[in-house]
C-alpha positions as CSV (number, residue, x, y, z in Angstrom):
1,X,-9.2,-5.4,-24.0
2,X,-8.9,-7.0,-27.4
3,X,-10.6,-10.6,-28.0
4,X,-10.0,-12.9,-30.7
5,X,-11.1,-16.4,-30.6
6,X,-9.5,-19.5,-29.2
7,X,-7.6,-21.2,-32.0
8,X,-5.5,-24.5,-31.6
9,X,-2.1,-23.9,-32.8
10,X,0.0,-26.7,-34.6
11,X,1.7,-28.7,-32.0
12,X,4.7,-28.9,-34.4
13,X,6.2,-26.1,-33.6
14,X,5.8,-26.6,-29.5
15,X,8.2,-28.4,-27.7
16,X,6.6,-31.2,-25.8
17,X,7.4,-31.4,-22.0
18,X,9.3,-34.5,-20.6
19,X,7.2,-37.3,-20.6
20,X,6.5,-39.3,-16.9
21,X,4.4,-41.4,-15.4
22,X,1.6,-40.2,-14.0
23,X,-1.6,-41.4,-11.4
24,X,-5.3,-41.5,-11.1
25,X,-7.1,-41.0,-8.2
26,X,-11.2,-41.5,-7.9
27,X,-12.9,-38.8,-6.8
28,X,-16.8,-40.5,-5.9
29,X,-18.3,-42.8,-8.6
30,X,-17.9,-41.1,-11.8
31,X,-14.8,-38.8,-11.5
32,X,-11.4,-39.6,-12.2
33,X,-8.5,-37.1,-11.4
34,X,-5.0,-37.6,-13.3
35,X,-2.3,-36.0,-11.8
36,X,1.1,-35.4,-13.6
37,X,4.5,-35.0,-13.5
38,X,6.2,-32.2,-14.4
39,X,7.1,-28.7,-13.8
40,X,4.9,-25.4,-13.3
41,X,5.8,-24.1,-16.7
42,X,4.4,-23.6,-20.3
43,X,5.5,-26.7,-22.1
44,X,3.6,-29.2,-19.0
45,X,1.0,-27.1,-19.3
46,X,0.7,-28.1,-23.3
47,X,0.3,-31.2,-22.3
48,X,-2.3,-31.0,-19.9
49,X,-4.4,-28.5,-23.0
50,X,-4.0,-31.6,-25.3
51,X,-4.8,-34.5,-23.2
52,X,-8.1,-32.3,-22.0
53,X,-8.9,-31.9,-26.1
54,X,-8.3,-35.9,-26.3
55,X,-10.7,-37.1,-23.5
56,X,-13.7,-34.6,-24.2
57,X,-14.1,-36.4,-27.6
58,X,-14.7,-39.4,-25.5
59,X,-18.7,-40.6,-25.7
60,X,-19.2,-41.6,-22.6
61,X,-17.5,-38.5,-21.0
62,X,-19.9,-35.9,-19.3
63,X,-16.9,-33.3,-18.5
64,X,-13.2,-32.4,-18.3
65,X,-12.0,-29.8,-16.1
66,X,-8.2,-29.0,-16.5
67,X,-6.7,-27.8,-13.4
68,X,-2.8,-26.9,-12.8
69,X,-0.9,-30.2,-13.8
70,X,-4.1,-32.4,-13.4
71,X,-7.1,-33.5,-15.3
72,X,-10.4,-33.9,-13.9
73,X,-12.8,-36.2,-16.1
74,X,-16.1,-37.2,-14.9
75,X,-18.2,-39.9,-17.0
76,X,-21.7,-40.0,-17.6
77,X,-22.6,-42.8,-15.9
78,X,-20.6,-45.0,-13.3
79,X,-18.6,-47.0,-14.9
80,X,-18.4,-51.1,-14.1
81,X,-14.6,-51.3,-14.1
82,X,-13.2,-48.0,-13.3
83,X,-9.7,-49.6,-14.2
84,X,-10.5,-49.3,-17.2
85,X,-11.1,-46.1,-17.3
86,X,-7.9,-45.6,-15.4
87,X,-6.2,-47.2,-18.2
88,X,-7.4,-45.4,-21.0
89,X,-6.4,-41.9,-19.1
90,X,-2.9,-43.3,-18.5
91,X,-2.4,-44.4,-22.1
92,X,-3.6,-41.1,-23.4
93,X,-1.9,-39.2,-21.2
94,X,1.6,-41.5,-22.7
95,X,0.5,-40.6,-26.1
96,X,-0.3,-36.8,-25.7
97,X,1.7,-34.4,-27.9
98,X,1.8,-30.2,-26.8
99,X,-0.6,-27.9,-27.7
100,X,-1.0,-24.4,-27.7
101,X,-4.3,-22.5,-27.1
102,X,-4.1,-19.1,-28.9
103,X,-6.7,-16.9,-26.7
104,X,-7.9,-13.5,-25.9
105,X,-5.7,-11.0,-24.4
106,X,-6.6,-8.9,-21.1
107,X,-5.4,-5.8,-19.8
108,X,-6.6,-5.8,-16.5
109,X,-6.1,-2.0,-14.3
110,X,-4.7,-2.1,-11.6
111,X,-4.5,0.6,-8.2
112,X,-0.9,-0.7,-7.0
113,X,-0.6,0.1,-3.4
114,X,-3.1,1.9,-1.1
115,X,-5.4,0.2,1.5
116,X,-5.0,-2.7,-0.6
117,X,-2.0,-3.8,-0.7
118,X,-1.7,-4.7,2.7
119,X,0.9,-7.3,2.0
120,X,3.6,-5.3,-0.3
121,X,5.8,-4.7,3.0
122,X,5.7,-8.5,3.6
123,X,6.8,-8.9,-0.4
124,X,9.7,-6.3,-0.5
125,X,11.1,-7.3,2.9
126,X,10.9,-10.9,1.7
127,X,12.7,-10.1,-2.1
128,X,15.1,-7.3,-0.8
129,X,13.7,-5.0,-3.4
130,X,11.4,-1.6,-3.0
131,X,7.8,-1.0,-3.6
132,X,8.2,0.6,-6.8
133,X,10.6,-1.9,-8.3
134,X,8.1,-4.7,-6.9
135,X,5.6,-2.8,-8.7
136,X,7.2,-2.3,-11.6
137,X,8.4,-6.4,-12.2
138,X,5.1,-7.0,-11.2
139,X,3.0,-5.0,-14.2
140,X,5.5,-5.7,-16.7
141,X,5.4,-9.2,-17.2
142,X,3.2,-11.1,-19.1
143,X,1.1,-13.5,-17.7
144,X,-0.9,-17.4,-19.7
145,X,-3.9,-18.5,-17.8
146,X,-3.3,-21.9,-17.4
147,X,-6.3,-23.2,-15.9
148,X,-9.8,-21.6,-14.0
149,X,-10.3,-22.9,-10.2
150,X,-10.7,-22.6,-6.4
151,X,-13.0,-19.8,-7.1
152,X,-15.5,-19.1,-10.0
153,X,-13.6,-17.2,-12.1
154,X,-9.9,-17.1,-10.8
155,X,-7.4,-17.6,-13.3
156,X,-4.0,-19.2,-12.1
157,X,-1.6,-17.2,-14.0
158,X,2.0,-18.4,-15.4
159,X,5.0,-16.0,-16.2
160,X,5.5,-13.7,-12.2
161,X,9.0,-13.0,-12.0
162,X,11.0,-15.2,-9.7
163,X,12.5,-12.1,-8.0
164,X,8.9,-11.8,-6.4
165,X,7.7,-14.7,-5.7
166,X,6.5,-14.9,-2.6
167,X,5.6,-18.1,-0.3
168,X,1.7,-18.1,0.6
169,X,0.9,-16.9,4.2
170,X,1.0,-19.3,7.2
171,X,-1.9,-17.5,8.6
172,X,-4.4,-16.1,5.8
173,X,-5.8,-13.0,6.0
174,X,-9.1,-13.3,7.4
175,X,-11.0,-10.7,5.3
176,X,-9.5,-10.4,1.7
177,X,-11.5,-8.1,-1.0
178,X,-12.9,-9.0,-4.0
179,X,-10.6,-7.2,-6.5
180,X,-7.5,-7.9,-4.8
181,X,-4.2,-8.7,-7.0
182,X,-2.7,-11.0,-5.0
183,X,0.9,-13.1,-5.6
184,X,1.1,-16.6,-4.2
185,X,4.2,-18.6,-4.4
186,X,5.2,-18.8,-8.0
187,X,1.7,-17.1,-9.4
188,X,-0.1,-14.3,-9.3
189,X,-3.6,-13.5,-9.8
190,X,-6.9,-11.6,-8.6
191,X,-9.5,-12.4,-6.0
192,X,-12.5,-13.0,-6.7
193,X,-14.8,-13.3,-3.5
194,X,-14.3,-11.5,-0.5
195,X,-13.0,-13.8,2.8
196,X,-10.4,-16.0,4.1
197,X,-6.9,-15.9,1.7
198,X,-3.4,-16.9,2.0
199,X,-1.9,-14.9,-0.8
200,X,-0.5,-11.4,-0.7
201,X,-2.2,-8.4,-2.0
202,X,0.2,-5.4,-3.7
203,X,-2.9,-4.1,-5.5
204,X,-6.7,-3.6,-6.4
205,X,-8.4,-4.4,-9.3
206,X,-11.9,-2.8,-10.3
207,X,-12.1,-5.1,-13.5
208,X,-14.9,-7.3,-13.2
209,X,-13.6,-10.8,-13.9
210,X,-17.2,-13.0,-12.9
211,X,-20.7,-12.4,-14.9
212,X,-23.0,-14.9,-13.9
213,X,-25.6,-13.6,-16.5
214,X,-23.4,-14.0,-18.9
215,X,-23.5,-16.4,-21.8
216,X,-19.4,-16.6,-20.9
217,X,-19.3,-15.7,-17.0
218,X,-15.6,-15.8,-16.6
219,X,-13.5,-13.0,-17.9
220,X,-10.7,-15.7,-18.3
221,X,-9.9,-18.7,-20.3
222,X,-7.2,-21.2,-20.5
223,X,-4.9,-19.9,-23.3
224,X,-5.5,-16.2,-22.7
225,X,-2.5,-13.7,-22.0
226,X,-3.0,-11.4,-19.5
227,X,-1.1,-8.1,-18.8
228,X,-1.6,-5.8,-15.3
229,X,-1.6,-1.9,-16.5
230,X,-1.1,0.3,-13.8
231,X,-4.1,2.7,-13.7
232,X,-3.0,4.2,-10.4
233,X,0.7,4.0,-8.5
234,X,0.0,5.1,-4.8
235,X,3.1,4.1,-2.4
């Protein structure tokens, strides 16, 4: 795995996404949640890194969680007009520009098929295409974390190919494993906790990705580029 640090890249060179209105819902007393337009796709994305950079600098801001096309911000205290605060998140998400995170990059093993992957049927009967050439697309893309959520540690991954994309399941899976490389709609990514999931597993994934004793639990970070290596190939 090679690391190098986060680094902000000039947003000259990035093309910004189209600009549109956007909303604010409260979430309690001291949480706001902006939700944007825009597509699933690198350039939004840009946006949602440089309106997250704009709103941390705030003073009376405690934390900012980006998530996929949304901002969460939650404030210190509770604030006495929260249209206000409403305001100010609209207007800087109006004025935000595109920026790039530069991050780490991951290789991540992974043991495609097996006991595992008990959802690779369901994929290749769903994209018309084998095991080994879902495989294949699969481990030779390259993937952007876009955000961390819905489990400590899970990265929501940009860049699967849309010949396998595959819808999430009706029905989840009642017992999914930790370690599980799993493809949900129009991302991909890796379980981290054992339980209830609606994704589809092709693959395992030894690769720890959570340290909770660690100065830095999550493996992942918003900017990093990710890349699946098959370590094992058993269909």
């Amino acid at each position: 795995m090679t690391v190098t640090s986060n680094i902000l890249a000039s947003s000259r060179v990035i093309v910004p996404a189209t600009k549109g209105r956007a909303r604010v819902s409260f979430i309690g007393a001291r949480a706001f949640l902006l939700e944007v337009p825009g597509d699933f796709d690198l350039p939004a994305q840009r946006r949602i890194w440089a309106l997250s950079q704009t709103v941390r600098r705030w003073v009376d801001i405690a934390e900012v969680i980006p998530g996929m096309t949304n901002l969460l911000s939650i404030l210190k205290e509770t604030p006495e007009d929260p249209e206000i605060v409403v305001g100010r998140l609209l207007e800087a998400w109006n004025n935000a520009e595109s920026l790039d995170l530069t991050g780490k990059s991951i290789d991540i093993p992974v043991h495609y098929g097996g006991d595992y992957a008990i959802d690779l049927p369901a994929i290749c009967d769903f994209s018309g295409l084998s095991d080994r050439e879902v495989v294949r697309i699969h481990h030779e893309a390259t993937y952007r974390v876009f955000a961390l959520g819905s489990a400590p540690g899970f990265g929501y991954l940009h860049g699967l190919d849309p010949r396998i994309y595959m819808p999430r399941k009706t029905v989840p899976s009642l017992r999914m494993e930790k370690g599980c490389v799993t493809i949900g709609g129009m991302q991909t990514g890796v379980a981290m906790l054992t339980g209830p999931n609606g994704w589809n597993s092709l693959g395992y994934a030894e690769l720890q990705m959570f340290d909770p004793t660690s100065p830095t639990p999550a493996l992942m970070a918003p900017g990093d580029t990710v890349r699946f290596v098959p370590a094992r190939i058993e269909l």
